[in-house]
C-alpha positions in Angstrom: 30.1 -54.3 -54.3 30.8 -50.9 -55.9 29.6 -47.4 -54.7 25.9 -47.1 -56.6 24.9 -50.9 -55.1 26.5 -49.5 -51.6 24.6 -46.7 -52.0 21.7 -48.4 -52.8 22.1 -50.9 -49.6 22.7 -47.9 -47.4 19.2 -46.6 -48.7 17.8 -49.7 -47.2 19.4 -49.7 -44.1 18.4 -46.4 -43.5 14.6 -46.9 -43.4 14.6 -48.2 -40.4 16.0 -45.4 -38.9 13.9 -43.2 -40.5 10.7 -44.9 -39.4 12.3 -45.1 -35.7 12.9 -41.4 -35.6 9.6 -40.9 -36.7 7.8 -43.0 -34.0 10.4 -41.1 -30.9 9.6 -38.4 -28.7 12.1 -36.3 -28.1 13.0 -32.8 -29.1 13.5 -32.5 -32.8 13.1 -36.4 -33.5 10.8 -36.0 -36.8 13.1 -33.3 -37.9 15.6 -36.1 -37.8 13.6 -38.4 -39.1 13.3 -35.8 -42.1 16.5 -35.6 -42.5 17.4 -39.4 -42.7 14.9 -39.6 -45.4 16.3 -36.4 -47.6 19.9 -37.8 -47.6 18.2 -41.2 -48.6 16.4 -39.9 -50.9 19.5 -38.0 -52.5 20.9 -41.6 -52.2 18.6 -43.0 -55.0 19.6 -40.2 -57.6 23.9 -40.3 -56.3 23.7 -44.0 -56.9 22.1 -43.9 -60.1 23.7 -41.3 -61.9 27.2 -42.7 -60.5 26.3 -46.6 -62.0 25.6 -44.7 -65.2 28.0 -42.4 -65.4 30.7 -45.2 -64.7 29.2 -48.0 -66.1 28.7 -49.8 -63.0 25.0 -50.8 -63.9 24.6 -54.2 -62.2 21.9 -57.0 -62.5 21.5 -56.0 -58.0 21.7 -52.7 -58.7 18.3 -53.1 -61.8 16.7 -55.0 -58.6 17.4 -53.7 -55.9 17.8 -49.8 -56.3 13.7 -49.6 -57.2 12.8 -52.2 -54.3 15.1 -49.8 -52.3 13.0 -46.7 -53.4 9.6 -48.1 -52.7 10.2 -49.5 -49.7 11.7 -45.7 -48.4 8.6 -44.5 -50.3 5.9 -46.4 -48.7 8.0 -46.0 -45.2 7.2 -42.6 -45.2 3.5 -42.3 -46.7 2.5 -44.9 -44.2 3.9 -42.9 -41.0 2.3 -39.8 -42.7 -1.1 -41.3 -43.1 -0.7 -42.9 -39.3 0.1 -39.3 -38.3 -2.6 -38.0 -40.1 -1.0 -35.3 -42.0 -1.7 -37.2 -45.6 -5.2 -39.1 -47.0 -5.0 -42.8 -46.8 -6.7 -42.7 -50.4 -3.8 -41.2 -51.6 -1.5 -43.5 -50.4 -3.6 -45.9 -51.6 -3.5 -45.0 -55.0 0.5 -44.4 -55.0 1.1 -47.7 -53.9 -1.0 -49.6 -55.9 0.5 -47.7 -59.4 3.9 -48.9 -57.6 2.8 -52.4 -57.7 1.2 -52.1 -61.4 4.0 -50.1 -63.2 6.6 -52.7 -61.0 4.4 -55.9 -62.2 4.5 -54.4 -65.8 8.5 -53.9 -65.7 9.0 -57.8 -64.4 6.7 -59.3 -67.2 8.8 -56.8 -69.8 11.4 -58.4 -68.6 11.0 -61.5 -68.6 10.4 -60.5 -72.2 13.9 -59.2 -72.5 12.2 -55.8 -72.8 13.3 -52.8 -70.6 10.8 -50.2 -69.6 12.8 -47.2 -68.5 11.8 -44.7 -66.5 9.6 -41.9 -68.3 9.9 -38.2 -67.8 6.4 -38.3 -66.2 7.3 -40.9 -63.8 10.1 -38.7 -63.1 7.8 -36.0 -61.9 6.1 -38.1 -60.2 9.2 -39.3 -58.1 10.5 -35.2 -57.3 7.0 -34.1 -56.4 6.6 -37.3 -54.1 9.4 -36.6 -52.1 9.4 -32.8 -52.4 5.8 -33.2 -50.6 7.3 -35.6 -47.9 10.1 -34.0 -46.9 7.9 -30.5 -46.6 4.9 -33.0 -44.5 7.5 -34.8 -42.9 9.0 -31.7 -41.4 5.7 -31.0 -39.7 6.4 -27.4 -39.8 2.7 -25.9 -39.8 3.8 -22.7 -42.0 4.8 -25.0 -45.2 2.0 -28.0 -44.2 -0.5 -26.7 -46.8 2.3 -26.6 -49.5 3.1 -30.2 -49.0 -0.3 -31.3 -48.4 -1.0 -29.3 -51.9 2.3 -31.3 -53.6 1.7 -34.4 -52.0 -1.9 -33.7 -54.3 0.4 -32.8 -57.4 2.0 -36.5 -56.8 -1.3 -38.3 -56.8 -2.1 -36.4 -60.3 1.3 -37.6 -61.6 0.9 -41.2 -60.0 -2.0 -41.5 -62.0 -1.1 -40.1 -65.3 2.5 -41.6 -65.4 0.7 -45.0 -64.3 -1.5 -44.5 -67.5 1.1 -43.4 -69.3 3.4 -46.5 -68.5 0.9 -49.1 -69.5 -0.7 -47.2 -72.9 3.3 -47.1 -74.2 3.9 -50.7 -73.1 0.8 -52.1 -74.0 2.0 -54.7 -76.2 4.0 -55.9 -72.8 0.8 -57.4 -71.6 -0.2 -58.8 -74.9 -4.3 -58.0 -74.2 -5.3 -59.0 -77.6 -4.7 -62.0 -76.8 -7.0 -62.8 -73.5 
């Protein structure tokens, strides 16, 4: 297994814990927790930009590094929704575009067609976590900054989703239907 598909794994086994630390009580537990999740998040663009950088893209690596980032993803909007410092709605609508842009990539691919990531979905991803790891924190002085980024996300869910299945349209082949 090379270094980005380690990485990758690693990202995996750190979710649970993440959600762990999240649900302890003792003294600086979430702060913990936030941490785990920053260094796993700065897993998913190491592991990445290593397999690309040495060519060590792998068929594992195409599958497993975005089921890796979801599953971190939705780790962490769930336990902020539980909490209560993020709108379920919002969640909602983050995971669902996960599930349509992810359905959208497997029938591409079993197209032979590769739907790479966008710039906007790349936005999307950076204000996501940028809001987490400020809400995760639960420091009250920056909770209105995250709460107003983890809005930003929803805005960029939504468009990039859009934009995803407008450029790919063909993908899905709804003249057809």
């Amino acid at each position: 297994m090379n270094l980005p598909n380690k990485l990758t794994f690693l990202r995996i086994l750190m979710v649970p814990i993440f959600v762990i630390l999240m649900y302890c009580d003792f003294n600086n537990a979430r702060l913990y927790a936030t941490i785990v999740f920053a260094i796993a998040s700065f897993t998913d663009f190491l592991d990445g930009y290593l397999a690309r950088k040495q060519g060590l893209v792998t068929n594992f690596g195409k599958f497993a590094d975005p089921l890796a980032d979801k599953i971190l993803v939705c780790a962490a909007l769930i336990c902020l929704t539980e909490m209560g410092d993020i709108p379920a709605w919002g969640v909602i609508i983050i995971i669902a575009r996960e599930f349509a842009v992810t359905g959208l990539r497997v029938i591409a691919a079993s197209e032979n067609i590769t739907i790479a990531a966008s710039k906007l979905g790349k936005f999307k991803t950076v204000s996501q976590l940028i809001s987490m790891i400020i809400l995760l924190s639960d420091n009250s002085k920056f909770h209105s900054i995250g709460l107003i980024l983890f809005y930003v996300a929803v805005i960029f869910t939504i468009v990039s989703g859009i934009d995803y299945f407008v450029k790919n349209k063909k993908v899905l082949d709804l003249d057809n239907m």
